[in-house]
C-alpha positions in Angstrom: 103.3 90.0 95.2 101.5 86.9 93.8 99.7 88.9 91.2 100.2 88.0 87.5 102.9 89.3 85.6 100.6 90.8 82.9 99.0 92.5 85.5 101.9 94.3 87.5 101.5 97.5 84.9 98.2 97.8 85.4 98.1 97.6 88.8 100.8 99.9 89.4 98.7 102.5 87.8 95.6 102.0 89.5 97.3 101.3 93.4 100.2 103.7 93.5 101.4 107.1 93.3 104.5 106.4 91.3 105.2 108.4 87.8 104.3 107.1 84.8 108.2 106.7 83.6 108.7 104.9 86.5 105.7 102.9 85.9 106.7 102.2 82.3 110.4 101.2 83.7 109.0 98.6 85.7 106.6 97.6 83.7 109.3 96.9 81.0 110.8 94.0 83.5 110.8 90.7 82.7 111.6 87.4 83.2 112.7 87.3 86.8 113.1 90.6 87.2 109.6 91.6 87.2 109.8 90.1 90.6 111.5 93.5 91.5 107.9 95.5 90.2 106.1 92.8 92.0 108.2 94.1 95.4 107.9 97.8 94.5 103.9 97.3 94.0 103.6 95.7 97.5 105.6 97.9 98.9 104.0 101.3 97.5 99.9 99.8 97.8 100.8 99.1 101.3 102.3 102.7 102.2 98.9 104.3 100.4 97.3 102.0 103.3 99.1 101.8 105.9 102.3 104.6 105.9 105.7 104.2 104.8 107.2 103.2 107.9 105.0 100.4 108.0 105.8 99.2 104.5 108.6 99.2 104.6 108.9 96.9 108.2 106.6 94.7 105.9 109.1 95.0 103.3 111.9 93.8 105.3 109.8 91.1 107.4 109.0 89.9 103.8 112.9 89.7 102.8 113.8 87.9 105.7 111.6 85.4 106.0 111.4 84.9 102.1 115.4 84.7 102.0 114.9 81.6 104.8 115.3 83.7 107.8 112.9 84.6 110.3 111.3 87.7 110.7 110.6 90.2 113.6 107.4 91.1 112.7 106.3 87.2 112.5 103.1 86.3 114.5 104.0 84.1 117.8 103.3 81.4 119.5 104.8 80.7 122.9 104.9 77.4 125.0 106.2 76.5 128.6 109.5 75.4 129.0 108.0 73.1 131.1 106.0 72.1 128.3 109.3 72.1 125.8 111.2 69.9 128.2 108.6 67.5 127.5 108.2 67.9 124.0 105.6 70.2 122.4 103.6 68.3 119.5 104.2 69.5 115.7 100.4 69.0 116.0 99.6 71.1 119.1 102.2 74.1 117.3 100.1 74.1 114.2 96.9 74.3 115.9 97.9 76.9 118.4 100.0 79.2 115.3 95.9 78.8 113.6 97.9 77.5 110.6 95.3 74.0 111.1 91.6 74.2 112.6 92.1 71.0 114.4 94.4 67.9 114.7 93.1 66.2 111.9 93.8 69.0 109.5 97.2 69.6 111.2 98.3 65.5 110.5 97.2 66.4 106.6 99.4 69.3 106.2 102.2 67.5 107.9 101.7 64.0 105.3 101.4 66.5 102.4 104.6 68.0 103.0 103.2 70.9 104.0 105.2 72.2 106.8 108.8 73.3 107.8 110.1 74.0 111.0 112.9 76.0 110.6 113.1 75.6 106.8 113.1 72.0 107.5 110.3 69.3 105.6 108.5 67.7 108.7 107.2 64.3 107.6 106.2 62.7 110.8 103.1 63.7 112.7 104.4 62.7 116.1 107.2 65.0 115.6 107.6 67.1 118.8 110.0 70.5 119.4 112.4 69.9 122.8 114.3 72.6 124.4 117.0 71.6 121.8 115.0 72.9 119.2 114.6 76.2 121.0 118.0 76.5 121.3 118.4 80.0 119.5 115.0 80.9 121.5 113.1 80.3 118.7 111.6 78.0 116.1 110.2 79.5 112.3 107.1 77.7 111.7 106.0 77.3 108.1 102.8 76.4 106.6 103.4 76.0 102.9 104.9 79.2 101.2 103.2 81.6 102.8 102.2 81.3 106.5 104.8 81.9 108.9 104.9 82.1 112.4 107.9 82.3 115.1 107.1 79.6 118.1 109.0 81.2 121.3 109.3 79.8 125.2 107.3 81.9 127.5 
Protein backbone atom coordinates (compact mmCIF):
# COMPACT_ATOMS: atom_id res chain seq x y z
CA UNK A 1 0.00 0.00 0.00
CA UNK A 2 2.85 2.56 0.28
CA UNK A 3 3.80 2.15 -3.33
CA UNK A 4 3.72 5.22 -5.58
CA UNK A 5 0.74 6.23 -7.27
CA UNK A 6 2.29 6.05 -10.77
CA UNK A 7 3.15 2.79 -9.96
CA UNK A 8 -0.20 1.07 -8.85
CA UNK A 9 -0.97 0.12 -12.80
CA UNK A 10 2.00 -1.32 -13.28
CA UNK A 11 2.10 -3.25 -10.51
CA UNK A 12 -1.26 -4.53 -10.72
CA UNK A 13 -0.20 -6.12 -13.97
CA UNK A 14 2.82 -7.64 -12.96
CA UNK A 15 1.52 -9.00 -9.15
CA UNK A 16 -2.03 -9.95 -9.80
CA UNK A 17 -4.44 -11.99 -11.60
CA UNK A 18 -7.03 -9.37 -12.14
CA UNK A 19 -8.40 -8.55 -15.85
CA UNK A 20 -7.05 -6.04 -17.76
CA UNK A 21 -10.57 -3.88 -17.62
CA UNK A 22 -10.34 -4.11 -14.21
CA UNK A 23 -6.87 -3.14 -14.18
CA UNK A 24 -7.51 -0.19 -16.36
CA UNK A 25 -10.60 0.82 -13.95
CA UNK A 26 -8.41 1.09 -11.18
CA UNK A 27 -5.73 2.29 -12.68
CA UNK A 28 -8.02 5.28 -13.86
CA UNK A 29 -8.31 6.30 -9.88
CA UNK A 30 -7.17 9.23 -8.67
CA UNK A 31 -6.68 11.58 -6.23
CA UNK A 32 -7.68 9.81 -3.04
CA UNK A 33 -9.31 7.23 -4.51
CA UNK A 34 -6.34 5.54 -5.87
CA UNK A 35 -6.04 4.56 -2.29
CA UNK A 36 -8.84 1.98 -3.10
CA UNK A 37 -6.23 0.36 -6.08
CA UNK A 38 -3.59 0.68 -3.54
CA UNK A 39 -6.04 -1.75 -1.07
CA UNK A 40 -7.09 -4.03 -4.01
CA UNK A 41 -3.24 -4.50 -4.97
CA UNK A 42 -2.30 -5.56 -1.29
CA UNK A 43 -5.01 -7.42 -1.04
CA UNK A 44 -4.74 -9.55 -4.45
CA UNK A 45 -0.43 -9.83 -4.23
CA UNK A 46 -0.97 -11.18 -0.80
CA UNK A 47 -3.69 -13.94 -1.86
CA UNK A 48 -1.07 -15.01 -4.91
CA UNK A 49 1.25 -15.55 -1.69
CA UNK A 50 -0.42 -16.48 0.86
CA UNK A 51 -4.43 -17.59 -0.01
CA UNK A 52 -7.44 -15.65 0.03
CA UNK A 53 -8.49 -16.31 3.43
CA UNK A 54 -5.41 -14.96 4.64
CA UNK A 55 -5.73 -11.73 2.75
CA UNK A 56 -8.33 -11.05 3.42
CA UNK A 57 -7.73 -11.42 7.63
CA UNK A 58 -4.76 -9.02 6.56
CA UNK A 59 -7.27 -6.93 4.90
CA UNK A 60 -9.45 -6.50 7.73
CA UNK A 61 -6.51 -6.36 10.45
CA UNK A 62 -5.25 -3.50 8.12
CA UNK A 63 -8.87 -1.64 8.32
CA UNK A 64 -9.07 -1.84 11.83
CA UNK A 65 -6.09 -0.83 13.04
CA UNK A 66 -5.72 1.89 10.19
CA UNK A 67 -9.36 3.30 11.07
CA UNK A 68 -7.81 3.68 14.92
CA UNK A 69 -8.97 0.49 16.21
CA UNK A 70 -7.03 -2.44 17.21
CA UNK A 71 -6.68 -5.48 15.38
CA UNK A 72 -6.94 -9.22 16.10
CA UNK A 73 -4.28 -10.30 14.13
CA UNK A 74 -1.84 -7.64 15.95
CA UNK A 75 1.47 -9.11 17.36
CA UNK A 76 1.40 -9.21 21.50
CA UNK A 77 3.02 -8.46 24.18
CA UNK A 78 1.88 -9.61 27.64
CA UNK A 79 2.98 -8.38 31.16
CA UNK A 80 2.03 -9.55 34.85
CA UNK A 81 -0.59 -8.04 36.53
CA UNK A 82 1.62 -8.07 39.16
CA UNK A 83 3.89 -6.16 37.02
CA UNK A 84 0.80 -3.75 35.77
CA UNK A 85 -0.16 -2.99 39.40
CA UNK A 86 3.07 -1.56 39.56
CA UNK A 87 3.30 0.16 36.51
CA UNK A 88 4.91 -1.26 33.40
CA UNK A 89 7.49 1.27 31.66
CA UNK A 90 6.49 2.86 28.12
CA UNK A 91 10.30 1.93 27.88
CA UNK A 92 10.25 -1.71 28.97
CA UNK A 93 6.72 -2.05 26.40
CA UNK A 94 8.71 -0.83 23.38
CA UNK A 95 11.59 -2.92 24.04
CA UNK A 96 9.67 -6.05 24.74
CA UNK A 97 6.95 -5.26 21.44
CA UNK A 98 10.85 -5.10 19.43
CA UNK A 99 9.54 -1.76 18.18
CA UNK A 100 13.23 -0.28 20.02
CA UNK A 101 16.58 -2.39 20.29
CA UNK A 102 17.23 -0.95 23.59
CA UNK A 103 16.25 1.84 26.16
CA UNK A 104 18.10 4.38 24.58
CA UNK A 105 16.43 4.06 21.24
CA UNK A 106 13.09 3.53 23.01
CA UNK A 107 13.46 7.24 25.01
CA UNK A 108 14.27 8.68 21.15
CA UNK A 109 11.16 7.40 19.64
CA UNK A 110 9.18 8.57 22.64
CA UNK A 111 10.95 12.56 22.44
CA UNK A 112 10.25 12.37 18.70
CA UNK A 113 6.74 11.83 18.99
CA UNK A 114 7.02 8.67 17.82
CA UNK A 115 4.62 6.58 19.81
CA UNK A 116 0.87 6.27 20.71
CA UNK A 117 -0.59 4.13 23.12
CA UNK A 118 -3.94 3.77 22.28
CA UNK A 119 -3.90 6.36 19.54
CA UNK A 120 -2.58 8.66 22.12
CA UNK A 121 0.98 10.92 21.57
CA UNK A 122 3.23 9.75 24.54
CA UNK A 123 5.63 12.51 25.35
CA UNK A 124 7.13 11.47 28.57
CA UNK A 125 9.66 8.61 28.83
CA UNK A 126 8.84 7.73 32.39
CA UNK A 127 5.40 7.14 31.30
CA UNK A 128 4.21 3.75 32.71
CA UNK A 129 0.78 1.56 31.78
CA UNK A 130 -1.30 0.68 35.31
CA UNK A 131 -4.02 -1.74 35.50
CA UNK A 132 -6.22 1.39 34.62
CA UNK A 133 -4.76 1.40 31.29
CA UNK A 134 -5.61 -2.29 30.81
CA UNK A 135 -8.89 -1.65 31.59
CA UNK A 136 -10.52 -3.06 28.30
CA UNK A 137 -7.73 -5.94 28.63
CA UNK A 138 -5.67 -4.33 26.29
CA UNK A 139 -3.44 -1.49 25.19
CA UNK A 140 -2.67 -0.70 21.00
CA UNK A 141 0.90 0.14 20.96
CA UNK A 142 2.05 2.25 18.10
CA UNK A 143 5.41 2.94 16.72
CA UNK A 144 4.98 5.67 14.16
CA UNK A 145 2.39 4.74 11.31
CA UNK A 146 3.12 1.50 10.77
CA UNK A 147 4.10 -0.78 13.70
CA UNK A 148 1.48 -1.94 15.84
CA UNK A 149 1.29 -4.22 18.48
CA UNK A 150 -1.56 -5.11 21.25
CA UNK A 151 0.12 -5.20 24.89
CA UNK A 152 -2.23 -7.79 26.99
CA UNK A 153 -1.99 -9.01 30.91
CA UNK A 154 -0.89 -12.58 31.16
Amino acid sequence: RNTEDADVGRFLKLFTELSMEEISRLEALQGAEINEAKKVLATEATAMLHGREAAETAAATAATTFAGGAGDNLPEVTFTEAEAAAGVSIIAALVKAGFASSNGEARRLIKGGGIRVNDAVISDENAKLTSVDFATGQVKLSAGKKRHALVKLA
